[in-house]
N, C-alpha and C positions, 0 to 999 in steps of 0.2 A: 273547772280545774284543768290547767294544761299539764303533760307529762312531755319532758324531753330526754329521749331517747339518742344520747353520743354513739355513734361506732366511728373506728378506725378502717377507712377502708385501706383496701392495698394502691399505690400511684401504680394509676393504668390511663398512658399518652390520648387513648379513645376516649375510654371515658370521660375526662379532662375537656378535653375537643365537645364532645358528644355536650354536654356539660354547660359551654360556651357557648354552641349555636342554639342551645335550648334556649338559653339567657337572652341571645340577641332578637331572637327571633318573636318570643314572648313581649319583649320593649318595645317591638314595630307594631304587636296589636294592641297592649295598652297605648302606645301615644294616640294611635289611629283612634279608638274608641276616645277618649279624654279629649280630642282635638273638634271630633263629631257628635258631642254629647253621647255617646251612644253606655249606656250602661244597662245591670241587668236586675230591671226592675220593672213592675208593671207599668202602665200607662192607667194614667185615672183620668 
C-alpha cells in the first residue's frame, strides 16, 4: 500500500535551484550506470 502525502511548500529561488542541480546531477549517474551495465544487484 502506497500513501501520498501533498504539501504546499512556500516558492524559495534556492531551493528551486538546489532542486535542479539534484536532478541534473542524479541523470549523469543513472545514464553512467545504465551505459556501463553497472546496477545494484548481486553477481551470481
Amino acid at each position: 500500500m502506497f500513501r501520498t502525502i501533498k504539501l504546499k511548500l512556500p516558492y524559495d529561488r534556492s531551493f528551486i535551484e538546489t532542486a535542479k542541480q539534484f536532478r541534473e546531477t542524479t541523470q549523469i549517474f543513472l545514464d553512467y550506470g545504465f551505459k556501463n551495465k553497472i546496477f545494484n544487484k548481486p553477481n551470481q
